[in-house]
Steps between C-alpha positions, in 0.01 A plus 500: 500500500622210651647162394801215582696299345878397471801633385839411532395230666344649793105597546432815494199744600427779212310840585472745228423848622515843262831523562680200565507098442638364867552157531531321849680166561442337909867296528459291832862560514604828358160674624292733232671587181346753306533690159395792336445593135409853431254536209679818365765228404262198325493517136282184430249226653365175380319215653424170341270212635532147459281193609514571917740812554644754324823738427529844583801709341609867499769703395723731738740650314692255338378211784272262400253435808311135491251357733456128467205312642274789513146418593322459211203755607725768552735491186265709265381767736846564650694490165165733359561704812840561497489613128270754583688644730799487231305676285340760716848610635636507172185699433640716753838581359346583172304759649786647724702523147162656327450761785846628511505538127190652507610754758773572352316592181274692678792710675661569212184641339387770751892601497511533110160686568681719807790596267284662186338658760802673624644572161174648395361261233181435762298690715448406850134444382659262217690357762219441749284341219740268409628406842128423568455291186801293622364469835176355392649283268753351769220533788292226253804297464658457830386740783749366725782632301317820495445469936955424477566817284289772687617364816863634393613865429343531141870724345218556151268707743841779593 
């Protein structure tokens, strides 16, 4: 997405992409300033229209970005835009946390299940149905975690 407007006094060209806002600023003087905002680091957006332009704000940490002037056409779908992309790397995190925990979990499992084994409370027949009903429970829930765990030296298999 795409829009301009000023800030600080100066006009500025916006690009959103999925990882970055980077604004661009042609001085005659000073030549082509430019700025980067990763999106890891943006905690809100907002954009608000009035009779001919509009205002375009995000948060960067504890900076408070705002575009001035910004065509009125392109306020909605950029501010819309750039939320999205808030949300879907947010999105992202969450899972990260979710899959780790999960993994985790699932670890600790087929080690508890390992260790009765070994002190006799299971057979290895116990053990293999078990370890199986794990595996199809975790292969429905995230088969990529399941791909990252066999592709390591499995220590419940010794």
């Amino acid at each position: 997405a795409f829009t301009c407007g000023v800030m600080k006094g100066k006009r500025w060209l916006v690009t959103l992409t999925d990882m970055r806002i980077i604004f661009l600023n042609k001085c005659f003087i000073f030549g082509l300033k430019q700025i980067v905002v990763d999106l890891n680091n943006v905690n809100a957006a907002s954009g608000e229209t009035t009779m001919f332009s509009g205002r375009i704000s995000f948060q960067d940490g504890a900076i408070i970005h705002t575009l001035e002037s910004v065509w009125l056409k392109t306020v909605l779908p950029f501010s819309n835009k750039l939320r999205d992309v808030i949300e879907l790397r947010r999105g992202m995190k969450e899972e990260k946390k979710t899959f780790s925990v999960e993994g985790d979990d699932f670890v600790s499992k087929i080690e508890r299940l390992a260790s009765l084994t070994e002190k006799g409370f299971l057979t290895p027949e116990e053990f293999e149905m078990q370890k199986a009903k794990l595996l199809c429970v975790m292969k429905m829930a995230n088969p990529l975690l399941l791909m990252l765990l066999f592709s390591q030296p499995n220590t419940a298999r010794m």
